[in-house]
C-alpha atoms as a printed R data frame, in Angstrom:
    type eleno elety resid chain resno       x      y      z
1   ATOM     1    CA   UNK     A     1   0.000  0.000  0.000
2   ATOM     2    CA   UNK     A     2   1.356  3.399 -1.087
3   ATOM     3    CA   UNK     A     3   1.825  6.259  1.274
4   ATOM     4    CA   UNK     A     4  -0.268  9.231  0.292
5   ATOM     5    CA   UNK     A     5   2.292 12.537 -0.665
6   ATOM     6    CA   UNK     A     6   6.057 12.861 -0.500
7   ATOM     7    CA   UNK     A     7   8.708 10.902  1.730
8   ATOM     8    CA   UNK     A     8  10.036 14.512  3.032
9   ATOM     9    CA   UNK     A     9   7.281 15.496  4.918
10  ATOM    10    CA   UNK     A    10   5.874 12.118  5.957
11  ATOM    11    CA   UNK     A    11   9.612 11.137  7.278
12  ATOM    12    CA   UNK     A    12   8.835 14.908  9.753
13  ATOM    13    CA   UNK     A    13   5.370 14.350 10.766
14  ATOM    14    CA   UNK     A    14   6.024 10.851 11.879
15  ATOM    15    CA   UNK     A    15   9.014 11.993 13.813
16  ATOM    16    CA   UNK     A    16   7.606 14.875 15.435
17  ATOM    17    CA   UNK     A    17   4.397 12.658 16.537
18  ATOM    18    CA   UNK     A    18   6.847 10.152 17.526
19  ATOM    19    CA   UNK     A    19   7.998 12.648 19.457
20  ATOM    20    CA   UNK     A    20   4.812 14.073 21.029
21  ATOM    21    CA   UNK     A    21   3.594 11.028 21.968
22  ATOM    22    CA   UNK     A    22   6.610  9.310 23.354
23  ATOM    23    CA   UNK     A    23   6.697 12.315 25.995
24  ATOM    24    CA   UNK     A    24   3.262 12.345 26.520
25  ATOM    25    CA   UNK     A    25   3.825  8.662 27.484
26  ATOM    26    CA   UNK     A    26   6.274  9.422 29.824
27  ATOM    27    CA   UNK     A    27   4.270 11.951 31.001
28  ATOM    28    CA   UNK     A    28   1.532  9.269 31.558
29  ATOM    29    CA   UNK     A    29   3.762  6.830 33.320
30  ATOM    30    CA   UNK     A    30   5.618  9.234 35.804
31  ATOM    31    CA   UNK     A    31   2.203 10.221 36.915
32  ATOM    32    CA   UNK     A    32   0.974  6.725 37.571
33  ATOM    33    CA   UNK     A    33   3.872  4.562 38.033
34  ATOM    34    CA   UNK     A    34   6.314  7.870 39.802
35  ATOM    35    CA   UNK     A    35  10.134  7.394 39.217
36  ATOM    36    CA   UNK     A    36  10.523  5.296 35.424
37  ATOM    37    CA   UNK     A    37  13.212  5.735 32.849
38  ATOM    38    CA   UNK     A    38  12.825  7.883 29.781
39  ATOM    39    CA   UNK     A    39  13.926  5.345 28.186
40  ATOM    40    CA   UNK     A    40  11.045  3.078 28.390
41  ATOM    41    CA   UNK     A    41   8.775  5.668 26.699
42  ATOM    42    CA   UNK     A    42  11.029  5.414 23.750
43  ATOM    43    CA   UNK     A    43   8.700  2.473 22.312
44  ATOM    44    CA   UNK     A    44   5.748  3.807 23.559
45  ATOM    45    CA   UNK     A    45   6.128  6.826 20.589
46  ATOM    46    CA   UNK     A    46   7.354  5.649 17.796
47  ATOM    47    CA   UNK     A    47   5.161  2.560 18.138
48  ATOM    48    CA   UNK     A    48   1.921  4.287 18.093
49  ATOM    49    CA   UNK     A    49   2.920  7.052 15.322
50  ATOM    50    CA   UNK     A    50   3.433  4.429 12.697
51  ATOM    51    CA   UNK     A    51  -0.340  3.365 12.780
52  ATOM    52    CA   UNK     A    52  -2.121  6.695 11.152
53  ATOM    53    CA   UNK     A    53   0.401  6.319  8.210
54  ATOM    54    CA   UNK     A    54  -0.686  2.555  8.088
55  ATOM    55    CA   UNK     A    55  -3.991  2.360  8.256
56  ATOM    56    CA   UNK     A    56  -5.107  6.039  6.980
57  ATOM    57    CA   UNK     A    57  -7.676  5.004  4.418
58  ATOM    58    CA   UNK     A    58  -9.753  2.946  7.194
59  ATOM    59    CA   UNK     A    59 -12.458  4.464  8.952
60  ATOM    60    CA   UNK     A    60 -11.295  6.741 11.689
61  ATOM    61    CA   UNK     A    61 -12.828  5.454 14.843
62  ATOM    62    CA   UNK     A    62 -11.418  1.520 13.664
63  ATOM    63    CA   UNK     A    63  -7.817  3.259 13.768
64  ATOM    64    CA   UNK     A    64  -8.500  4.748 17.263
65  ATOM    65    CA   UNK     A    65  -9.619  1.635 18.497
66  ATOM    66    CA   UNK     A    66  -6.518  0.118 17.917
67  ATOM    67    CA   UNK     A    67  -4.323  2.635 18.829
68  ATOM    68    CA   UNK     A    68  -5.701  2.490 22.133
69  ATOM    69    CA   UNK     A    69  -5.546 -1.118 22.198
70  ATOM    70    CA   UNK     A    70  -1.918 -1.041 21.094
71  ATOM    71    CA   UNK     A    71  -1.163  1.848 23.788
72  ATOM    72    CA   UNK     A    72  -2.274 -0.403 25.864
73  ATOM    73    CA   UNK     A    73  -0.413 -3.644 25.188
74  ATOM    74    CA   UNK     A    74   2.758 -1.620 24.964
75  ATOM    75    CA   UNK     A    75   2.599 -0.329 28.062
76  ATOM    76    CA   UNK     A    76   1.874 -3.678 29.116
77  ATOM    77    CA   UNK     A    77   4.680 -5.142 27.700
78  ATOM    78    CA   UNK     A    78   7.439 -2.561 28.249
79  ATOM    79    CA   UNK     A    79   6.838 -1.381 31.289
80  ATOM    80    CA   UNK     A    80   5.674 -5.191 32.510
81  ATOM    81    CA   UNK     A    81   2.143 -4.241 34.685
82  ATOM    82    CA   UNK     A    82  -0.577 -5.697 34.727
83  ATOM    83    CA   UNK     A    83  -3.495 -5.309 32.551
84  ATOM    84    CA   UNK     A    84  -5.175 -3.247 34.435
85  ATOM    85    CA   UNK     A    85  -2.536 -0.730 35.333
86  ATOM    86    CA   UNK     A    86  -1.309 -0.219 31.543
87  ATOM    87    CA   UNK     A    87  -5.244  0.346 30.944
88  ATOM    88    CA   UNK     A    88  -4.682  2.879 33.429
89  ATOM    89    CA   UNK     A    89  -1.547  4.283 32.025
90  ATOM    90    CA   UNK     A    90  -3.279  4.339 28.853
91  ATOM    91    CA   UNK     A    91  -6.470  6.337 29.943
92  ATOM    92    CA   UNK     A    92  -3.779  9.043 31.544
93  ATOM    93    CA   UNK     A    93  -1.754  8.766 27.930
94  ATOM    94    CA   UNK     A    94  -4.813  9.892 26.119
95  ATOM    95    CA   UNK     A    95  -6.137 12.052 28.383
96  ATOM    96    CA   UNK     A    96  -2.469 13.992 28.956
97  ATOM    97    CA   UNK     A    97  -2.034 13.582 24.994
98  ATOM    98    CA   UNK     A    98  -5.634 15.276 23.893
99  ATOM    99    CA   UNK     A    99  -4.880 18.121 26.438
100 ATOM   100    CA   UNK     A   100  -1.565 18.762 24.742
101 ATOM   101    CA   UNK     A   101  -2.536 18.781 21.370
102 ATOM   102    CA   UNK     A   102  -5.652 21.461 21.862
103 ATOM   103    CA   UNK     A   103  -3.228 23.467 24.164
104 ATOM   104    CA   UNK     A   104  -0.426 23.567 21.447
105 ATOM   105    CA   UNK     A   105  -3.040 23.515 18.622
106 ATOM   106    CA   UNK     A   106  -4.203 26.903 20.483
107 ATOM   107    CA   UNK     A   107  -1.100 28.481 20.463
108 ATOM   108    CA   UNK     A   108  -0.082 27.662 16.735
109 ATOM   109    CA   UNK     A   109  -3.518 29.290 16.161
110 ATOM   110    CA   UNK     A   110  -2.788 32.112 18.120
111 ATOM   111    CA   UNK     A   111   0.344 32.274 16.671
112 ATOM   112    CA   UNK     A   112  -1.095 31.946 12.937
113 ATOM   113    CA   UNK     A   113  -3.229 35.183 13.568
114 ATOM   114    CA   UNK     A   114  -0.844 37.599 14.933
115 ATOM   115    CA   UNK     A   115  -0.222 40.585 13.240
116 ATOM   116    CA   UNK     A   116   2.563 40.736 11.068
């Protein structure tokens, strides 16, 4: 399955939400778990960016689905808890990670309408 556009710019917006989200899962497991390494959240990000760039032409709310459910297991599996503390984790991840996004979608707006 092709990607839709040009390598350049898909390479930068899968790094940067790489990025985003592997903080915002740190984020999500200092608050839960306290003290973990950063280095734990380093699969967390990059394994959840990959899936809008793999499944973009299914139907949105499919793709969320199983992001969460792959938050979830990763969580699981990297940071070895139990179900029901990664589903915890997970329910932090999104929360923390929807806050983020309208709070810096709100400033690039901002930003965007400034005068000149």
């Amino acid at each position: 399955m092709p990607l839709l556009g040009e390598l350049t710019p898909i390479v930068g917006t899968y790094l940067l939400l790489a990025g985003f989200l592997t903080l915002t899962g740190h984020i999500a497991a200092r608050n839960v778990l306290g003290d973990v390494p950063f280095t734990r959240a380093l699969v967390v990000g990059p394994a959840l960016a990959i899936l809008p760039f793999l499944l973009q032409r299914y139907f949105p709310p499919l793709v969320v689905f199983i992001a969460v459910a792959l938050d979830a297991t990763v969580f699981h599996l990297v940071y070895r808890l139990k179900w029901r503390t990664a589903g915890f984790v997970t329910f932090i991840h999104v929360t923390v990670t929807v806050l983020a996004s309208i709070v810096i979608g709100g400033i690039l707006y901002l930003a965007s309408t400034a005068p000149t």
